[in-house]
C-alpha positions in Angstrom: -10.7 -24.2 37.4 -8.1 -27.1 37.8 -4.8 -27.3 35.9 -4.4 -29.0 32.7 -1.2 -31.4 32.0 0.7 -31.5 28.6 3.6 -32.4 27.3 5.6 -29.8 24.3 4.1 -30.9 21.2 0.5 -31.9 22.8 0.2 -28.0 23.9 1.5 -26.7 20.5 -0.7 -29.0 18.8 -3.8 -28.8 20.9 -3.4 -24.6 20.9 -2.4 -24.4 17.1 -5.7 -26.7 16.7 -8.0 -24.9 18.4 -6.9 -21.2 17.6 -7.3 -22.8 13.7 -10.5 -24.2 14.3 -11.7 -21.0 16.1 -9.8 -17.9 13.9 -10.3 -19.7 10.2 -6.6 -18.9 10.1 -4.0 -22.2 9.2 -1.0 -20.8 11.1 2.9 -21.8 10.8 4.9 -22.1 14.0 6.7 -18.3 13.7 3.2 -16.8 13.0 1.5 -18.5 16.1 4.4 -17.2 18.3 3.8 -14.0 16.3 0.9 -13.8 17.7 0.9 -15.2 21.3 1.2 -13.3 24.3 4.9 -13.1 25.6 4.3 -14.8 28.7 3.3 -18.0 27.1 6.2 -18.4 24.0 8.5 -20.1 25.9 5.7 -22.7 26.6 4.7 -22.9 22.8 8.7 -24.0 22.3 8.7 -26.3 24.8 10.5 -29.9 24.0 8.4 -32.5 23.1 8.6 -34.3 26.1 8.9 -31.7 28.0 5.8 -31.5 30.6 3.6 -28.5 30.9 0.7 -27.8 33.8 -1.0 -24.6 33.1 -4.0 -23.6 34.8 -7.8 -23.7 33.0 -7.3 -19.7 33.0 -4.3 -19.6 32.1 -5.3 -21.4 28.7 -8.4 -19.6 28.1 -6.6 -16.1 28.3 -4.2 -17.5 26.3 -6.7 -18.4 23.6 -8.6 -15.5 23.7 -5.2 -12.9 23.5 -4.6 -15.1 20.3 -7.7 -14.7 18.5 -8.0 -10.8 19.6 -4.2 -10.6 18.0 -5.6 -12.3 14.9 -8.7 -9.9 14.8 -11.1 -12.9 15.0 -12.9 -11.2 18.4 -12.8 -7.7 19.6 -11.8 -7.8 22.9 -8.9 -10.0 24.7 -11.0 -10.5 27.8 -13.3 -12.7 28.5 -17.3 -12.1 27.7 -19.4 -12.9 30.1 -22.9 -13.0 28.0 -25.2 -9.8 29.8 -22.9 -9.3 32.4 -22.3 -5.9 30.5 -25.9 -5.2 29.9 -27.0 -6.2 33.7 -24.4 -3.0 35.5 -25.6 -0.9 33.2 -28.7 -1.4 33.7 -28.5 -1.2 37.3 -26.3 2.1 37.4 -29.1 3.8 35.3 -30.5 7.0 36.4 -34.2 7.0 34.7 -34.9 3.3 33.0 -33.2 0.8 35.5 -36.2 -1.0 36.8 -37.2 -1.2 32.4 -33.9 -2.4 31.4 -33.1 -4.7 34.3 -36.8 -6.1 33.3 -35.6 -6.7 29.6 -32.6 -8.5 30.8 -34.4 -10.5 32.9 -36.4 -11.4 29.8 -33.6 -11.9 27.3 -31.8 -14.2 29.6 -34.8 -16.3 30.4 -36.0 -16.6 26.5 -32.5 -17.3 25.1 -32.3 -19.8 27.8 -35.6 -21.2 26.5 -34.3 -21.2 22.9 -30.6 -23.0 24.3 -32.7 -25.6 26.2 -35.0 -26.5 23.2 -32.3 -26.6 20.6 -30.3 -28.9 22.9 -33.7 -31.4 23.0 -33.8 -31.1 19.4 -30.2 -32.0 18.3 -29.8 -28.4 16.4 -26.3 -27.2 15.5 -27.5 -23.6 15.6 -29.9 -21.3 17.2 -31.6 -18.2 15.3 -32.4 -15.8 18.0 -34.3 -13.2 15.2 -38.5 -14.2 16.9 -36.6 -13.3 20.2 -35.0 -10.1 18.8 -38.4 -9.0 17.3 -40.7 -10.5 20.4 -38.2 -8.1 23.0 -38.9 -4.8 20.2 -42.4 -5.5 20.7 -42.4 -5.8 24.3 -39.8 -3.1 24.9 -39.7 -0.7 21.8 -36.4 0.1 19.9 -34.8 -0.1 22.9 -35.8 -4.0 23.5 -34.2 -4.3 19.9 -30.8 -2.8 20.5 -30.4 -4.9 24.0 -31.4 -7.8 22.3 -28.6 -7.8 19.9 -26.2 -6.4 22.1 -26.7 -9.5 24.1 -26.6 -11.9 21.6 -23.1 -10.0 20.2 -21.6 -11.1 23.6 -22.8 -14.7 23.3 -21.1 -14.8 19.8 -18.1 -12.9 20.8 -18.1 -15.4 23.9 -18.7 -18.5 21.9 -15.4 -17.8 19.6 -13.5 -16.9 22.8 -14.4 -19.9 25.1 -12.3 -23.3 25.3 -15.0 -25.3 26.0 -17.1 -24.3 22.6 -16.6 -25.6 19.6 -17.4 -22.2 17.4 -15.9 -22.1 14.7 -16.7 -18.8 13.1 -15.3 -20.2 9.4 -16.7 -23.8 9.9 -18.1 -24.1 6.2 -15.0 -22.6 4.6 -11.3 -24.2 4.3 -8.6 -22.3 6.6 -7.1 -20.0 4.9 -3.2 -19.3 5.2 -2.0 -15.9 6.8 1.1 -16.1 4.9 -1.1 -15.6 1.4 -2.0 -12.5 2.4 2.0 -11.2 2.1 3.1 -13.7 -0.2 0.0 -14.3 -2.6 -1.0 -12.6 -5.7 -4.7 -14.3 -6.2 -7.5 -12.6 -5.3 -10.0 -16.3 -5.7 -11.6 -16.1 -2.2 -14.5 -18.3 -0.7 -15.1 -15.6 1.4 -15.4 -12.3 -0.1 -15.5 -10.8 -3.4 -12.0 -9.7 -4.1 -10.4 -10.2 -0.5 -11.1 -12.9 2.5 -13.1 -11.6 5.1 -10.6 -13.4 7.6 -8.2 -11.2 5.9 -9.9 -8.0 6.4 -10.5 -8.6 10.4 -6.8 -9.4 10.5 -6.1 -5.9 9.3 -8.4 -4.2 11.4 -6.2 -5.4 14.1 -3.2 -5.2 12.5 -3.2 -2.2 10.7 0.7 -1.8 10.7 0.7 -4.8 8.2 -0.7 -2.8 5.6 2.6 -1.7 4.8 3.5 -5.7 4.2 0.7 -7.1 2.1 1.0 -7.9 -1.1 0.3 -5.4 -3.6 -2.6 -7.4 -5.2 -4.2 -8.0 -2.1 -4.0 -4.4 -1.2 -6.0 -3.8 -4.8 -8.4 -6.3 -3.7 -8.7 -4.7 -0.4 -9.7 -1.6 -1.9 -12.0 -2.8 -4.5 -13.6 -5.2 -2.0 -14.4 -1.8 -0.1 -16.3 -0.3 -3.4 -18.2 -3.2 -4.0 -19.3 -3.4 -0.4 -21.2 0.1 -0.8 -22.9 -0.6 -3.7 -20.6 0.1 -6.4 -19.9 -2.0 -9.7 -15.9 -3.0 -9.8 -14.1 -3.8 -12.1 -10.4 -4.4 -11.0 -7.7 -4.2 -13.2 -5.5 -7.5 -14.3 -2.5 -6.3 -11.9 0.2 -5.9 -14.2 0.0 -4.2 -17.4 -3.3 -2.2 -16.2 -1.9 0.9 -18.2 -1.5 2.8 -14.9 -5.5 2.2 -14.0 -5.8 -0.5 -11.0 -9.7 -0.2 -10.5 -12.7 1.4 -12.6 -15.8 2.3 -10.9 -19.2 2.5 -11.4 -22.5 4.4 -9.4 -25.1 0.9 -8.6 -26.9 2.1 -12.1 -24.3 2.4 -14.2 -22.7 -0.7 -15.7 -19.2 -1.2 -17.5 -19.3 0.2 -20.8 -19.8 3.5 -19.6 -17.5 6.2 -18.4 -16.4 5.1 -14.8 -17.0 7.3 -12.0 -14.0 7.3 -10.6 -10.5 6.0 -11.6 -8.2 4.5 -8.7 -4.5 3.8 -8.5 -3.7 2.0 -6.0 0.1 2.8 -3.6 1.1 0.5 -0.9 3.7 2.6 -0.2 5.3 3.8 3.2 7.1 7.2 1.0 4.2 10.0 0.3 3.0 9.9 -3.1 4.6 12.1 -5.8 3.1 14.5 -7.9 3.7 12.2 -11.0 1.3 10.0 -9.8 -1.7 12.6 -9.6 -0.7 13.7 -12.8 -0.8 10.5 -14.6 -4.1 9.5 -13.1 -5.4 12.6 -14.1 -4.5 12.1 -17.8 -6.1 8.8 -17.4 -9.5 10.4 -15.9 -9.7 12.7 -18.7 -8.9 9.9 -21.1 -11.6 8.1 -20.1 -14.3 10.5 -19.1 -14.4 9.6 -15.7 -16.0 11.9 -12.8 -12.6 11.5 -10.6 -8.9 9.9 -9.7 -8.5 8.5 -6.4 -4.8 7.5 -5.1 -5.7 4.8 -2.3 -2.5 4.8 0.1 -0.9 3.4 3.4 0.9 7.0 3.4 -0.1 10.3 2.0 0.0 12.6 -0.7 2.9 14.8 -1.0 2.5 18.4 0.1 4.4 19.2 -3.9 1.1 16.5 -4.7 -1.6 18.6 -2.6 -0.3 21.6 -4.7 -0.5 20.8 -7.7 -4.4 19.5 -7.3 -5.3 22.7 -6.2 -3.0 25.0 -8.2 -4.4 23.3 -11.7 -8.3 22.0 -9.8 -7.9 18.6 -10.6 -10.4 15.9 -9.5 -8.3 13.8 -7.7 -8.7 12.7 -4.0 -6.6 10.6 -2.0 -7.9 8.0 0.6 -4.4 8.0 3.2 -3.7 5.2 6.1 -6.5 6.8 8.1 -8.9 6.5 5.6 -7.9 2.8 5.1 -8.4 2.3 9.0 -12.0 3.7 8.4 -12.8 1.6 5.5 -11.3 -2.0 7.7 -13.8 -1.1 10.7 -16.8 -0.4 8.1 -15.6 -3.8 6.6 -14.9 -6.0 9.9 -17.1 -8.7 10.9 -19.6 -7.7 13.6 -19.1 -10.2 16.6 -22.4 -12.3 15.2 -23.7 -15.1 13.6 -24.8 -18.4 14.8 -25.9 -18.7 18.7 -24.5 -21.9 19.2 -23.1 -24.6 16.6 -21.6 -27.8 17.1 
């Protein structure tokens, strides 16, 4: 690959364009810095008219280390679609000649579906007949190669700098600032919390500690409704100590909640005052249980006194949150190819 020429602003403009265009994500200056690799800053703050050459590699590692930073792919590297699929297939002990067979397969009929969508003008490509024709050839096992293979070709359609993916092409960027400066939970993109926003935390889980309160709420009632639940989040301020009511899929709002949850973005562990008061509030309302959702922990004087006097209270801690972001994360898919 040859060496592209640009002068200060043209590379600051040209990466800040595509890594928008690419994450969903409208960044400032500080944030794009924030998250660049440290070998390339000083180029993102060069004059002007100050002349850069860097290398077609250079750029695409560059691009990808951003988007992997801003938890838009999972891997910094470079996906090569099936390269994966192929070395595993020939290192294995009992099904080589079967799997190396599927690939073969895969690559040709994706190939096939590439070629004719390219003929036909199409912006995207649903691969699901080729999914379902390799499980009929191959078994389960056709399946699961199948959309392995087609998670690389997403994951290496948002990395590369010669696509145009853009994963949030249908929705306004959004601005990563919001998520530590912004109250409102009205999202395009998501129930109570942006999806962009959610991805960004799986990578970043050490910003938990510095998002907004409300978007921490909406974090965690985005996580209820996603398995099932009905939500009812509180107004924010003024809740009466109660930041999200719960229902099981049949019940509906009207009836006792099944669980009560007060939500702590805090960094200190959580004081026994807390469990306390949310377990007034669970009797009060007849709920099945309290649940303190926190970036820390309970307090050991907190543990205590749920055991000592058996209340229903629970706590969901940082790990738990970590769990609950990877459950939540976007799979590397979607379209095959877009415009």
């Amino acid at each position: 690959m040859g060496g592209i020429w640009f002068d200060g602003a043209g590379f600051r403009g040209t990466v800040s364009e595509m890594i928008g265009k690419k994450s969903g994500f409208a960044l400032t200056l500080e944030e794009l810095l924030d998250h660049t690799p440290s070998e390339y800053r000083d180029s993102l703050n060069f004059e002007d008219s100050q002349s850069l050459r860097i290398r077609s590699e250079e750029f695409q590692e560059l691009i990808c280390e951003c988007l992997y930073s801003l938890g838009t792919v999972s891997t910094p590297y470079v996906v090569m679609p099936g390269m994966a699929l192929l070395i595993e297939a020939q290192r294995s002990q009992e099904n080589s000649e079967k799997l190396i067979a599927l690939h073969n397969f895969i690559l040709k009929e994706s190939s096939d579906l590439t070629r004719k969508a390219i003929q036909e003008n199409a912006s995207s490509i649903d691969p699901t007949l080729l999914v379902m024709e390799a499980m009929t050839k191959f078994g389960t096992l056709g399946h699961r190669w199948a959309m392995r293979y087609f998670l690389e070709v997403d994951t290496h359609q948002r990395q590369s700098i010669m696509s145009a993916f853009n994963e949030s092409h249908d929705l306004d960027p959004v601005s990563l600032t919001a998520l530590f400066k912004s109250e409102s939970l009205e999202t395009p993109n998501g129930q109570f919390i942006d999806q962009r926003f959610v991805d960004y935390l799986q990578a970043n889980p050490d910003k938990l500690f510095d998002m907004h309160w409300r978007k921490f709420e909406g974090l965690t009632a985005e996580y209820f409704d996603r398995q099932g639940y009905s939500v009812e989040i509180g107004p924010g301020r003024n809740d009466g100590g109660v930041d999200i009511r719960i229902w099981d899929p049949d019940e509906t709002p009207g009836n006792p909640p099944v669980i009560l949850v007060q939500c702590k973005r805090h960094k200190d562990t959580i004081q026994q005052g807390v469990v306390k008061a949310l377990w007034t509030d669970v009797l009060h309302e007849k709920a099945k249980t309290g649940l303190v959702v926190t970036t820390s922990r309970l307090a050991p004087s907190s543990d205590a006194v749920i055991k000592a006097r058996e209340y229903a209270v629970d706590a969901a801690d940082g790990n738990t949150l970590k769990a609950w972001l990877l459950a939540m994360r976007t799979p590397d898919s979607g379209v095959f190819m877009s415009e």
